[in-house]
C-alpha positions as CSV (number, residue, x, y, z in Angstrom):
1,X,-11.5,-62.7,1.4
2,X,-15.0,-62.7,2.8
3,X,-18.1,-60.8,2.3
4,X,-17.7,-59.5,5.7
5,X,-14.3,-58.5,5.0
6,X,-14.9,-56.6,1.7
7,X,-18.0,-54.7,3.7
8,X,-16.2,-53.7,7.2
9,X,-15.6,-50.1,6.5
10,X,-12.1,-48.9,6.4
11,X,-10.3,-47.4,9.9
12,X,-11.3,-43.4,9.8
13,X,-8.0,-41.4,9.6
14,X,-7.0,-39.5,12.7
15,X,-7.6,-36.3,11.9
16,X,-4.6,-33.9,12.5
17,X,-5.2,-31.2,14.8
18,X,-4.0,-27.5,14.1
19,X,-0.3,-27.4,13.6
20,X,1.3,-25.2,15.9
21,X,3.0,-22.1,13.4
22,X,4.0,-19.9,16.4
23,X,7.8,-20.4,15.3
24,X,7.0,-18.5,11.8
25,X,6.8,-14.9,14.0
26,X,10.3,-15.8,14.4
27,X,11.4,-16.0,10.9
28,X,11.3,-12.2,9.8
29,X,13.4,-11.0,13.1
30,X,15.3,-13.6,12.5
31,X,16.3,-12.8,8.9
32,X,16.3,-9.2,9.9
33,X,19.4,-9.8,12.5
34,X,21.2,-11.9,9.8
35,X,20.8,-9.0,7.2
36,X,21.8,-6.5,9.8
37,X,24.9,-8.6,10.5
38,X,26.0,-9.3,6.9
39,X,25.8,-5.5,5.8
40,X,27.6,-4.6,8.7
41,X,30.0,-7.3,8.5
42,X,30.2,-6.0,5.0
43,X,31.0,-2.9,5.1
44,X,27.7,-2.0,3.3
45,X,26.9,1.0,5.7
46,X,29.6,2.8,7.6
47,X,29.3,2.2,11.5
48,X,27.9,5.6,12.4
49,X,24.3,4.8,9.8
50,X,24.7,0.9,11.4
51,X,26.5,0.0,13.8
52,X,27.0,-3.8,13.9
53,X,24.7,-5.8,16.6
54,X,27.4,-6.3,19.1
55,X,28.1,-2.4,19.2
56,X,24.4,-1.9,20.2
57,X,24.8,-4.8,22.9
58,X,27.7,-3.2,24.0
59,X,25.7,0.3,24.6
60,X,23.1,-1.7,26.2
61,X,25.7,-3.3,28.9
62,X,27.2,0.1,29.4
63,X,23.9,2.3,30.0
64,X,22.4,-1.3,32.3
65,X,25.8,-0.8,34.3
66,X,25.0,3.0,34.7
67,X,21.6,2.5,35.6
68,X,20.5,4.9,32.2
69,X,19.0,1.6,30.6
70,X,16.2,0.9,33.9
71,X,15.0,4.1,34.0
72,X,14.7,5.1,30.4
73,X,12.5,2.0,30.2
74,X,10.6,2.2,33.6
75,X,9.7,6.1,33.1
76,X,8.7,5.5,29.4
77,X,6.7,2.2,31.0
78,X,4.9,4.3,33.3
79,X,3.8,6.6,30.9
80,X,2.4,4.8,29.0
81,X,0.3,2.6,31.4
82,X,-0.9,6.1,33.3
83,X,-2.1,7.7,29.8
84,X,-3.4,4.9,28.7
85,X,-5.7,4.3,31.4
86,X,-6.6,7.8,31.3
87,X,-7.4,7.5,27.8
88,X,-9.3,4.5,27.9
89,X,-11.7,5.2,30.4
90,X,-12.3,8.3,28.2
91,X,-13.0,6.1,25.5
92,X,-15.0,4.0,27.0
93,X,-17.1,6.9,28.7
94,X,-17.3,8.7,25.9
95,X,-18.0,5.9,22.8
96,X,-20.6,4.4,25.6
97,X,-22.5,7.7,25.6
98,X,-22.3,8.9,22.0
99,X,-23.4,5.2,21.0
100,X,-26.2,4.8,23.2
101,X,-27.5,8.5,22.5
102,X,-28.8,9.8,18.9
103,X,-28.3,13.2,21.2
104,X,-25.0,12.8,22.3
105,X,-23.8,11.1,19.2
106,X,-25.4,14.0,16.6
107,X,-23.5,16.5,19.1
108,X,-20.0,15.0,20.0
109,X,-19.0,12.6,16.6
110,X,-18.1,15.3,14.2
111,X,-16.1,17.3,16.7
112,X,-14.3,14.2,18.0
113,X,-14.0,12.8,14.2
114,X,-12.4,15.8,13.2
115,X,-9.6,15.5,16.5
116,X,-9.1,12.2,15.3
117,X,-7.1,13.5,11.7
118,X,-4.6,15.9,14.3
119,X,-1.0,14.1,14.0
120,X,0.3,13.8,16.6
121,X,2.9,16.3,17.0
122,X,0.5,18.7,16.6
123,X,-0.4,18.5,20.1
124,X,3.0,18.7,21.5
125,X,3.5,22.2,21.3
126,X,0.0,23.1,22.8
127,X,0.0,21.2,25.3
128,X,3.6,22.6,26.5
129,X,1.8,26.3,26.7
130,X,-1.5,25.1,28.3
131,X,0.0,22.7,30.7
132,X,3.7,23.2,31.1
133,X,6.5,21.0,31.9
134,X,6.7,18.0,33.9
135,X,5.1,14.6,33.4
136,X,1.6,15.5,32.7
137,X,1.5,17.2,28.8
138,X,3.1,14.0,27.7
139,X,1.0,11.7,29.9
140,X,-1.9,13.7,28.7
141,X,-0.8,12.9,25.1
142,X,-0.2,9.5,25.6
143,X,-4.0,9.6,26.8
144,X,-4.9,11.1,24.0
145,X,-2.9,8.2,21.6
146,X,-5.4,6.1,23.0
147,X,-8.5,7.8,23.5
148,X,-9.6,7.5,20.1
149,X,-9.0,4.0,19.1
150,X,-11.1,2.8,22.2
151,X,-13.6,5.7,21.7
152,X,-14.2,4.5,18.6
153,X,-14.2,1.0,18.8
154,X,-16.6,1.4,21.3
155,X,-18.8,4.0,19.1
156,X,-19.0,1.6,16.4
157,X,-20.0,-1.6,18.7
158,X,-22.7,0.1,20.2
159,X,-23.8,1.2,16.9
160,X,-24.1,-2.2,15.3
161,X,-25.6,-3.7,18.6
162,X,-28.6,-5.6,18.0
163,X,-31.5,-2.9,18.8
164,X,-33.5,-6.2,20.4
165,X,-30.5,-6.6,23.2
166,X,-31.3,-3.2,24.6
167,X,-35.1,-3.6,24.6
168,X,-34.5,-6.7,26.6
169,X,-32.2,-4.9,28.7
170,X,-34.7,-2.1,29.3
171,X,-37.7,-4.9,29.9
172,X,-35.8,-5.7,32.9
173,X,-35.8,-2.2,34.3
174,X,-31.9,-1.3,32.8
175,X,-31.6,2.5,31.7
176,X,-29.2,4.8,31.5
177,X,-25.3,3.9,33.7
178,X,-26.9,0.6,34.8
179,X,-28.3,-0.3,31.0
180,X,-24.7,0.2,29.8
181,X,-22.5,-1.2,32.4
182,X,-24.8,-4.5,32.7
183,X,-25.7,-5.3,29.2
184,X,-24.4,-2.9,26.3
185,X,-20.6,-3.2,27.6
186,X,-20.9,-6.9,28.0
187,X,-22.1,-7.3,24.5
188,X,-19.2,-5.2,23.3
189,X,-16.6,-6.5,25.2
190,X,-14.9,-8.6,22.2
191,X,-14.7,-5.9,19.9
192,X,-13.8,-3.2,23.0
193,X,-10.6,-5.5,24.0
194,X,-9.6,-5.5,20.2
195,X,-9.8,-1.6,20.7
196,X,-7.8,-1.1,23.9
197,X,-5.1,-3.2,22.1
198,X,-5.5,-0.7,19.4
199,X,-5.0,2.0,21.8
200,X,-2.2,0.7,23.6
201,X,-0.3,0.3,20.5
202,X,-1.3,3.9,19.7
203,X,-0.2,5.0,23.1
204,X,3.6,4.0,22.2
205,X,3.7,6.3,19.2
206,X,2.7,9.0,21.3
207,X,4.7,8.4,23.9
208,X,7.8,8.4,21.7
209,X,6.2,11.9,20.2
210,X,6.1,13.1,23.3
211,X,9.6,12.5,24.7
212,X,11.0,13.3,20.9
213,X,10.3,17.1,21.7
214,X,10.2,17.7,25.5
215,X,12.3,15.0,27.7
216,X,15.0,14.3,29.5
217,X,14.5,10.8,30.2
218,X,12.8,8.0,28.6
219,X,13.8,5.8,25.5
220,X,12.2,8.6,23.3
221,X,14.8,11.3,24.9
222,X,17.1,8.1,24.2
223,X,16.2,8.7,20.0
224,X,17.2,12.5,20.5
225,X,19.9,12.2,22.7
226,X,21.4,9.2,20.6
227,X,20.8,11.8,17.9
228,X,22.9,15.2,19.5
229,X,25.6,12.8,20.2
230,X,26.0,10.8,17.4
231,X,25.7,7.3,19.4
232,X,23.5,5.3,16.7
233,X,24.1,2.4,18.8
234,X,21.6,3.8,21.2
235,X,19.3,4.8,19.1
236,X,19.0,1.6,17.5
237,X,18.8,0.2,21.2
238,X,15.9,2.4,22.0
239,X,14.2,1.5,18.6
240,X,14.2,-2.6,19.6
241,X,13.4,-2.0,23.3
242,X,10.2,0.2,21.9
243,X,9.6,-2.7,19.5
244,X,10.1,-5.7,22.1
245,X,7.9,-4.0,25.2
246,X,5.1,-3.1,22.6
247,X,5.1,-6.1,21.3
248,X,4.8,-7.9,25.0
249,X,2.3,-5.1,26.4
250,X,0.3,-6.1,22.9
251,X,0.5,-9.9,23.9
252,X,-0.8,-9.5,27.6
253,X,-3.6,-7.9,26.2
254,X,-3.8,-10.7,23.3
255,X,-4.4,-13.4,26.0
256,X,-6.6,-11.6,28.2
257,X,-8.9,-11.2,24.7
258,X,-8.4,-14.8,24.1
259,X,-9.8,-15.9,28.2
260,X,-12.8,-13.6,26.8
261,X,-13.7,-15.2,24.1
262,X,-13.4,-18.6,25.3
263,X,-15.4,-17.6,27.9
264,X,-18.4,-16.3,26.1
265,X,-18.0,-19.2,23.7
């Protein structure tokens, strides 16, 4: 062996990229169904607590063949996507002004801080006497599910904004709307995605509030009605169909926050 050969440096080691882990979100579900069909199978439960998988697939063909299935899903899809844009141009509105204004912010945050600790519920029955029946008390407290989140996601953005990014902003001749739209909501627009997926989540639990108490459609009237009648299979149905299309409306916004960031990085 030569000098040369004892000094050439060894080959570098391909370094191994991110492994892809995506199929461990499946594992829990997954372990979930076999649990559910093991106690059913069984006998652990009787089959009006838990009715075995294939009884809830069953109910699901049968309502689908109805029609029951599209709309309960459709109507409680609407709802939410008509209170949450409601609510989230609220938040947005309102978390812009009471963080960009020592005013606004010493005359709005406690009243809205102390709205934030009302459960939900609580609203239901108050918004059925000030508003009435029909679509818009619960679309109003779906708006409300997600008011807050994006409010004050927004609220505490602004707060921690560097003080030097709105002088610069207001150098160039920014103030007031035009200061906000053009360089405090850019700033904020990581953390204000992070809050709308926040507040559509939120806007789910409402919703299913909502149609809990006053509905006759929807996968929430689905809970009750599933209830009255003693059909567990549809409740359980309603349950994963809430899970599965909060879970998908979650990863739209996911992937919308991801284009963000790669963009301002």
């Amino acid at each position: 062996m030569s000098v040369l050969d004892t000094e050439r440096p060894a080959p570098a080691r391909r370094s191994r990229g991110p492994r892809n882990r995506g199929w461990l979100g499946w594992v829990v579900p997954l372990l979930l169904l076999l649990a559910w069909f093991l106690t059913t199978g069984a006998g652990v439960f009787e089959r009006v607590q838990l009715p075995p998988p294939v009884d809830v697939l069953n109910a699901a063909r049968q309502m689908w063949a109805t029609g029951q299935l599209q709309l309960n899903i459709a109507i409680s899809v609407q709802r939410v996507l008509q209170g949450f844009a409601v609510g989230a141009v609220a938040g947005v509105v309102l978390g812009g002004l009471t963080g960009s204004s020592r005013v606004v912010h010493d005359l709005l945050a406690p009243t809205l801080g102390a709205l934030r600790a009302v459960p939900s519920l609580a609203w239901v029955p108050l918004l059925g006497l000030w508003i009435g029946l029909g679509e818009t008390p619960k679309i109003t407290l779906v708006a409300i599910g997600a008011f807050f989140p994006v409010y004050t996601t927004v609220l505490n953005a602004l707060t921690h904004l560097d003080p030097a990014l709105v002088e610069v902003g207001r150098a160039y001749g920014r103030r007031g709307v035009g200061l906000f739209r053009e360089v405090l909501l850019p700033a904020t627009a990581p953390a204000l995605l992070s809050g709308l997926r926040l507040g559509l989540a939120q806007s789910w639990l409402f919703l299913v509030a909502a149609e809990l108490l006053s509905s006759s459609i929807g996968l929430g009237f689905q809970l009750t009605n599933g209830q009255n009648t003693g059909r567990t299979d549809q409740m359980l149905l309603a349950i994963v169909l809430l899970a599965v299309l909060g879970k998908a409306s979650d990863v739209v916004l996911g992937l919308v926050e991801g284009q963000v960031k790669r963009a301002r990085g």
